[in-house]
TIMI-829896 format. One line per 4 residues: number of its first residue (from 0); their letters; for each residue x, y, z of C-alpha. Coordinates in Angstrom, 1 decimal, padded with zeros to 4 digits. Each point is the difference from the previous one (the first is absolute). Example, Ala and Ser with C-alpha at 12.3 -4.5 7.8 and 13.67 -1.06 7.14 Angstrom:
0) AS) 012.3/-004.5/007.8 | 001.4/003.4/-000.7
//
This chain:
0) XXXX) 116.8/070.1/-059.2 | 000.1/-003.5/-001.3 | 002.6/-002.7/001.5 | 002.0/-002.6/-002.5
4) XXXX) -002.5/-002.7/-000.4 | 001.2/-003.3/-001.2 | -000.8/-001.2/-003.6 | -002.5/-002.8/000.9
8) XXXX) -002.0/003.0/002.2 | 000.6/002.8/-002.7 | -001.7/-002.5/-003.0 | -003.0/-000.6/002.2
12) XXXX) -001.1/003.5/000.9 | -002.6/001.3/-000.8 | 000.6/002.2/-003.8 | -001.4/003.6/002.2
16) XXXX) 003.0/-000.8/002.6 | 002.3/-000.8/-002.7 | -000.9/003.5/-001.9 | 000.0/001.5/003.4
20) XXXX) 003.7/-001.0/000.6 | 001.5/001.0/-004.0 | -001.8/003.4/000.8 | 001.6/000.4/003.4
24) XXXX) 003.3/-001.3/-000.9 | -000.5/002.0/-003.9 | 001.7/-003.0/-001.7 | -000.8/-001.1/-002.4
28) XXXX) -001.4/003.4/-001.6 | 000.5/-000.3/-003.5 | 000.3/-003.2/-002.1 | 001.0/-001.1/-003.5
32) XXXX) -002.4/-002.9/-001.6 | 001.3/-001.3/-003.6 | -003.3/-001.9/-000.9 | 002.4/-002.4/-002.0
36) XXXX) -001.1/-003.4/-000.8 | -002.7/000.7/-002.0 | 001.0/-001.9/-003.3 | 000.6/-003.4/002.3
40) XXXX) -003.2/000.6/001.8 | -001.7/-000.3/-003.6 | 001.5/-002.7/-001.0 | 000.1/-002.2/003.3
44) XXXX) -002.7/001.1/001.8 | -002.5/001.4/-002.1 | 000.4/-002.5/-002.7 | 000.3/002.8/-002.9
48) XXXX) 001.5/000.2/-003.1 | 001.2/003.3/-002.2 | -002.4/-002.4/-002.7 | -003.1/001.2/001.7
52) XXXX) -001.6/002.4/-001.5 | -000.8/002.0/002.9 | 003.1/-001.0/001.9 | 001.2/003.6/001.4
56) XXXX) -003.3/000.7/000.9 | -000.6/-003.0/002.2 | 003.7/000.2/001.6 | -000.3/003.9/000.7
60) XXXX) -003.2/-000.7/001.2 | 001.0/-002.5/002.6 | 003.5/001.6/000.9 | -001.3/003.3/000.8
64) XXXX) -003.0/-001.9/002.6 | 002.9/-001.5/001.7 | 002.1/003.2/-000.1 | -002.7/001.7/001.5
68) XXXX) 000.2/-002.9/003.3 | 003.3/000.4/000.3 | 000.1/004.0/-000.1 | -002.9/-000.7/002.8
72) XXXX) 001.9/-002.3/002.2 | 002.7/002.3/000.3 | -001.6/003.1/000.4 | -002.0/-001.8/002.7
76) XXXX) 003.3/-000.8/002.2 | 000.5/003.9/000.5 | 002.8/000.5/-003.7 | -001.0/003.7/-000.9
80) XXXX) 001.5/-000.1/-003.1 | 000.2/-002.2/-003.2 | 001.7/000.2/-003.4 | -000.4/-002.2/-002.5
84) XXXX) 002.2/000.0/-003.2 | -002.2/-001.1/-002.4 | 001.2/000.5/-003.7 | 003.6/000.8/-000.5
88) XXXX) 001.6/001.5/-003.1 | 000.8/-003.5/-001.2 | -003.7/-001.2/000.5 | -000.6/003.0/-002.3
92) XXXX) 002.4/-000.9/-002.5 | -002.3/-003.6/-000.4 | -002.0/-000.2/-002.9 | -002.9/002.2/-000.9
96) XXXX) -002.6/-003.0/000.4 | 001.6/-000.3/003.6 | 000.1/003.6/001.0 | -003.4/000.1/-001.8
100) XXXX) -001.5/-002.7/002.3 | 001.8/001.3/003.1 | -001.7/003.6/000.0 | -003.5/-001.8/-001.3
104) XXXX) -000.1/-002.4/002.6 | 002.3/000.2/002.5 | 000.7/004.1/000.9 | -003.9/000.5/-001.1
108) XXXX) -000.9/-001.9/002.9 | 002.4/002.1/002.3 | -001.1/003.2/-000.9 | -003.1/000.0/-001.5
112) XXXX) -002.3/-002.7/001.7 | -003.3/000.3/002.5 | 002.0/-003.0/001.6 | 003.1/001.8/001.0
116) XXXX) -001.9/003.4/000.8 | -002.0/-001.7/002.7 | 003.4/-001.3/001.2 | 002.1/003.0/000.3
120) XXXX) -003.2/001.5/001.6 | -000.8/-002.8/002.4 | 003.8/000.1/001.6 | 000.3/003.8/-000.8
124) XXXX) 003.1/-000.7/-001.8 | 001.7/002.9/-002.3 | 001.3/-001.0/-003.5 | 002.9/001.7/-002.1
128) XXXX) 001.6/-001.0/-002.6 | 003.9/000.4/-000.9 | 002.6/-000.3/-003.0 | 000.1/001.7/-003.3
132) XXXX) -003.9/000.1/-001.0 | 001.5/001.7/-002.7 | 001.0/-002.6/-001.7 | -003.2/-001.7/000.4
136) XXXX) -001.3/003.1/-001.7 | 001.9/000.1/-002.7 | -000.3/-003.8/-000.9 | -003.5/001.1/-000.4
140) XXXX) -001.9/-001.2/002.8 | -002.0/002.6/001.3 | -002.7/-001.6/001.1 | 002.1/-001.2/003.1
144) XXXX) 001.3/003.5/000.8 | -003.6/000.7/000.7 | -000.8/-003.0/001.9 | 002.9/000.8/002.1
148) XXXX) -000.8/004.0/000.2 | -004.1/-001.1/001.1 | 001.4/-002.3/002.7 | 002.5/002.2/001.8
152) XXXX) -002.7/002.6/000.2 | -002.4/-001.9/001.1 | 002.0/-001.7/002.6 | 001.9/003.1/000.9
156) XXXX) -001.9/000.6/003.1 | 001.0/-003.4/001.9 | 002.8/-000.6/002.5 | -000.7/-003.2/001.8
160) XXXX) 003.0/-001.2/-002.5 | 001.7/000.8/-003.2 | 000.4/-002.1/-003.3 | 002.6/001.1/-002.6
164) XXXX) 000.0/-002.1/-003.3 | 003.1/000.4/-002.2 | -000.4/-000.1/-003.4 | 003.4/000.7/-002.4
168) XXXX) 001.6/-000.1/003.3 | 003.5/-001.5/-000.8 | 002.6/001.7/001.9 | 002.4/-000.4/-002.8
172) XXXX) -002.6/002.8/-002.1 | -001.3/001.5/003.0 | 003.2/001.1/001.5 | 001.4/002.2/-002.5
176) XXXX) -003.8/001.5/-000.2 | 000.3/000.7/003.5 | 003.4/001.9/-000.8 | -002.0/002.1/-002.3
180) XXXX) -002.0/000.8/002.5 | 002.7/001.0/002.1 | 001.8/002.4/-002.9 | -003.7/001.7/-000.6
184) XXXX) -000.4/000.8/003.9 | 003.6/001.3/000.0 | -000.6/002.2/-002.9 | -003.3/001.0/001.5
188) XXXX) 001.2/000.4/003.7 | 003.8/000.9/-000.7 | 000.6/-002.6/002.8 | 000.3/-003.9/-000.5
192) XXXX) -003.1/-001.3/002.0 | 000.3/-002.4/003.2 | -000.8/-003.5/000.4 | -003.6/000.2/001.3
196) XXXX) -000.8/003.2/-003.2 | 001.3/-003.0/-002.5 | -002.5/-003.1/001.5 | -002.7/003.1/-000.4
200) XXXX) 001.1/000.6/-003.4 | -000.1/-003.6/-001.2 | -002.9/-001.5/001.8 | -002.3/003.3/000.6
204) XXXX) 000.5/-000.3/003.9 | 002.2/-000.7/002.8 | 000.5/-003.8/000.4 | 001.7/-001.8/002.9
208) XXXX) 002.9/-002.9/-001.0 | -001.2/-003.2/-000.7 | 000.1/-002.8/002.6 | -000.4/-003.2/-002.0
212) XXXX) 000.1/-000.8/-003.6 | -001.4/-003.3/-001.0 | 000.5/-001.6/-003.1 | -001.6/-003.9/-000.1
216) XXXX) 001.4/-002.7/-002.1 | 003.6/002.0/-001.1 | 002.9/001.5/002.1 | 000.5/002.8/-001.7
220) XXXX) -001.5/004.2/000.1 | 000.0/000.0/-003.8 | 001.0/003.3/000.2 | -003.4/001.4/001.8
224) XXXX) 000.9/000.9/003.2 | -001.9/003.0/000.7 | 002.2/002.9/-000.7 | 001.7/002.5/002.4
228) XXXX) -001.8/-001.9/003.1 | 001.4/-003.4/-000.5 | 002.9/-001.9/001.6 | 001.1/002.1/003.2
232) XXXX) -002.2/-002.7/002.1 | -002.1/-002.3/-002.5 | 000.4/-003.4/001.0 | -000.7/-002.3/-002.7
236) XXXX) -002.3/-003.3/-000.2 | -000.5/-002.2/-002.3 | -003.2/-002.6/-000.3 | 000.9/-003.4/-002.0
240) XXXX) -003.8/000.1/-001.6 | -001.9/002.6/-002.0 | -000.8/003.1/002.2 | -004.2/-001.4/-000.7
244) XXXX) 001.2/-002.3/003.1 | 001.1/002.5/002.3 | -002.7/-000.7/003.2 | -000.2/001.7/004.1
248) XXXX) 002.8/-003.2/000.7 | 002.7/001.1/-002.5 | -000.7/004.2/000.6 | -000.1/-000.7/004.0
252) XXXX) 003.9/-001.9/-000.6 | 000.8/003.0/-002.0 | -000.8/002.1/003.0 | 001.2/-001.6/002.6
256) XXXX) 003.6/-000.1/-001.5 | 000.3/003.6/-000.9 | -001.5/001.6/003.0 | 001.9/-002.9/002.6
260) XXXX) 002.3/-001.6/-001.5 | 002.1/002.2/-002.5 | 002.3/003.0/000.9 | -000.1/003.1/-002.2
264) XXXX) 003.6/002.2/000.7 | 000.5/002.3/-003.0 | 003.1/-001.9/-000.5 | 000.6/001.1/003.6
268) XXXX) 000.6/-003.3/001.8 | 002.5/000.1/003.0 | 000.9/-003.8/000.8 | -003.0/-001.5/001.1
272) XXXX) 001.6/-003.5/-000.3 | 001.8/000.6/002.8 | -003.5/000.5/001.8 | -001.1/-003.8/-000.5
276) XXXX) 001.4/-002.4/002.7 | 002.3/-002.8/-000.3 | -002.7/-002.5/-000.7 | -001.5/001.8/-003.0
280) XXXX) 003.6/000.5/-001.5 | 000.2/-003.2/-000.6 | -003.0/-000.6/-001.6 | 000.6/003.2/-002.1
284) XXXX) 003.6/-002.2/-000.8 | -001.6/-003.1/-001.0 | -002.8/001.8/-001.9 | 002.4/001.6/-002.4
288) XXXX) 002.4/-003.2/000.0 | -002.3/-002.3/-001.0 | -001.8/002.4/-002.7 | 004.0/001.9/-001.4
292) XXXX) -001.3/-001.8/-003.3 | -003.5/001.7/-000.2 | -001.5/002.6/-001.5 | -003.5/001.2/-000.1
296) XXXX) -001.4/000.8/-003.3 | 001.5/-002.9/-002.3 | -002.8/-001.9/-001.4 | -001.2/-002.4/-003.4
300) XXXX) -001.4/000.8/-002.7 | -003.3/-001.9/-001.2 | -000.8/000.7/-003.9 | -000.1/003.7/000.6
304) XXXX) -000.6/000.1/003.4 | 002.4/000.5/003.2 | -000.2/-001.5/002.8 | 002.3/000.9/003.7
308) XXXX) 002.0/-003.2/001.3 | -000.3/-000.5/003.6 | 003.4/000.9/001.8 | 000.1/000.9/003.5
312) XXXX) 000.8/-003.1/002.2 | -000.1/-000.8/003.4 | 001.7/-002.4/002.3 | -002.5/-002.5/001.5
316) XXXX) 001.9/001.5/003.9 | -000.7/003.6/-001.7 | -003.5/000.7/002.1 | 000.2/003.7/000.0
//
């Protein structure tokens, strides 16, 4: 059993005692990635421009290298299990040149590259896919169905950890889908099916709730949360820069809060501010007096581009 460690001594351990505390502790098991910033990491960082003639080959290209890190870094601090919304219903709804380039160079690389084979192999790591591939179907792209199809096979015998990518995965399509689902099993059955039958329904398998969802450079879900296991206990984080940044520093802060730091009641919380003492009620009272006009999550906007405002202050006597 593993004491509370401080945060200085939690962010210097070594990454096997770190995994060895998540897995003991099983929190964080399952995580939400958005791998959003990709359009501001071409133009800032990579110095690209949609005038380049191989533009979405050289972004995807270098996107999906550092998607692979952060996947990595992750998996290596004990998470069993990452999804990753990748192409919603309104990515599909882009133009064809887009969508075009996407599955070419983006989703090619995924599912269908030596590269990413030698990955899931070398951490043992199970892929699936969820959302209506359907649609993807029927808009033609085939080719991608059987990318996905050779990939879960071949990966199908791993479980060191689990990667579900979500393509047409927009809850606003994929719940009433789901209710399909439901009104099929019931006609089948002649009983309406429980919880756990409908995440097996939808995603192929039993899945645990999600523990984090983080979405870098936006405060918002965009309407991906993970369906049917999101929201009874994710807590939600939110990097200022393009998820290419996310590093051991910024994953270890993630940790530390959720596993020490934040309380998970199922809307079940009995008065724990009347368990602090007198001291820390009055840094509790200043806290929220001097910050009654802030919120978190209003930002600027730069040409096209948002940006979060810094608002939580703190009195210079405020130490805690």
């Amino acid at each position: 059993m593993f004491e509370e460690i401080t945060h200085d001594e939690f962010m210097k351990l070594p990454t096997e005692k770190i995994r060895e505390i998540v897995q003991e502790k099983r929190i964080p098991n399952v995580g939400v990635l958005i791998p959003d910033g990709t359009r501001k990491s071409a133009a800032l960082y990579y110095n690209l421009t949609p005038e380049v003639e191989d533009f979405e080959q050289q972004l995807f290209s270098r996107i999906n290298n550092e998607l692979m890190k952060v996947i990595e870094l992750m998996f290596s601090h004990g998470l069993k299990s990452l999804f990753i919304p990748s192409f919603t219903h309104g990515n599909l709804q882009r133009s064809k040149k887009y969508v075009d380039n996407a599955i070419s160079y983006g989703f090619k690389f995924i599912f269908n590259d030596k590269k990413w084979f030698e990955f899931s192999k070398r951490l043992k790591i199970k892929i699936n896919v969820y959302g209506d591939l359907n649609q993807i179907k029927e808009m033609g792209y085939q080719n991608l169905i059987n990318w996905i199809n050779d990939i879960i096979n071949c990966t199908a015998k791993y479980d060191s950890h689990k990667l579900y990518f979500g393509l047409a995965c927009s809850n606003k399509y994929e719940i009433p889908r789901i209710m399909d689902m439901c009104i099929d099993f019931y006609r089948k059955e002649k009983r309406y099916p429980t919880l756990k039958e409908k995440i097996k329904l939808y995603y192929g398998e039993l899945v645990e709730d999600v523990d984090f969802f983080i979405r870098p450079t936006i405060l918002r879900d965009s309407d991906i949360q993970p369906p049917l296991i999101s929201g009874n206990k994710t807590q939600l984080y939110f990097p200022i820069s393009p998820f290419i940044f996310i590093n051991q520093n910024m994953f270890r802060e993630i940790l530390y809060d959720i596993i020490y730091q934040r309380t998970i009641t199922y809307g079940m919380d009995d008065y724990n501010l009347y368990s602090i003492d007198k001291n820390e009620k009055i840094w509790l009272k200043n806290y929220y007096k001097i910050n009654r006009n802030s919120i978190i999550g209003i930002g600027k906007k730069l040409g096209n581009y948002w940006f979060p405002l810094p608002q939580v202050k703190l009195d210079k006597s405020m130490n805690g």
